[in-house]
N, C-alpha and C positions, 0 to 999 in steps of 0.2 A: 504494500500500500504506500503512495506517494501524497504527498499534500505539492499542489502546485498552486500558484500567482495568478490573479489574472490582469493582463496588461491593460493601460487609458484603451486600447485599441483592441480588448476583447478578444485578445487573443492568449494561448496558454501554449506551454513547451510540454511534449510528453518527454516523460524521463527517458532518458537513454536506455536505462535496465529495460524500461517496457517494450522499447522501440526493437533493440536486440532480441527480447523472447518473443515479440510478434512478428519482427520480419519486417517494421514498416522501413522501409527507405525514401529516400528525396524523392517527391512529386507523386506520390502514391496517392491514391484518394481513400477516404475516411467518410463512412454515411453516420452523421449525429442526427440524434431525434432524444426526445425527451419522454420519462414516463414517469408521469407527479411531477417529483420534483428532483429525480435524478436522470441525469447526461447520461448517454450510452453513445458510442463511438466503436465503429466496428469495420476492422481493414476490409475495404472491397477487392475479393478477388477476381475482378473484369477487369477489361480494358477499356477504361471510360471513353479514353479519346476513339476508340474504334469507333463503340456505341454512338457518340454525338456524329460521328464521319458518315455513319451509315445512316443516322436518320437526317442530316442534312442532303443527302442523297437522294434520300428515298421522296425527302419533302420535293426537292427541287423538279423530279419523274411526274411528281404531282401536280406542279404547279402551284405549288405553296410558296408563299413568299416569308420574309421576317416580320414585315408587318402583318400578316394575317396571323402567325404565330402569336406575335405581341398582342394584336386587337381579341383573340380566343383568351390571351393570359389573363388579361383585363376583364373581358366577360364574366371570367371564371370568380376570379377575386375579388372583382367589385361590382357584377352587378351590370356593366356599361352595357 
């Protein structure tokens, strides 16, 4: 168990003991989500950049533009 800081910019350092027993390395991606009131944080083992490559792909086959993306985002979250 670690106690870690958190920074003006909300951001925190995982310890290195954790980093070594999980494997994370530079530029790895980390899914957090919350439950109550405790942080969960959990190494993804995908290749995120694949994933975003392939559905910018797939969007573009479609005819999907960025703002259609954004104007759905918006819909979705507030309602527009």
């Amino acid at each position: 168990m670690e106690v870690v800081k958190v920074s003006s910019k909300g951001q925190i350092v995982i310890p290195k003991s954790l980093r070594e027993k999980l494997g994370i390395k530079e530029g790895e991606y980390l899914l957090i989500f919350s439950r109550g009131d405790v942080i969960v944080m959990k190494k993804l083992n995908i290749d995120v950049e694949e994933i975003l490559k392939e559905g910018e792909e797939a969007a573009k086959s479609l005819g999907v533009s960025e703002e259609d993306v954004a104007k759905a985002v918006r819909k979705v979250r507030y309602g527009e």
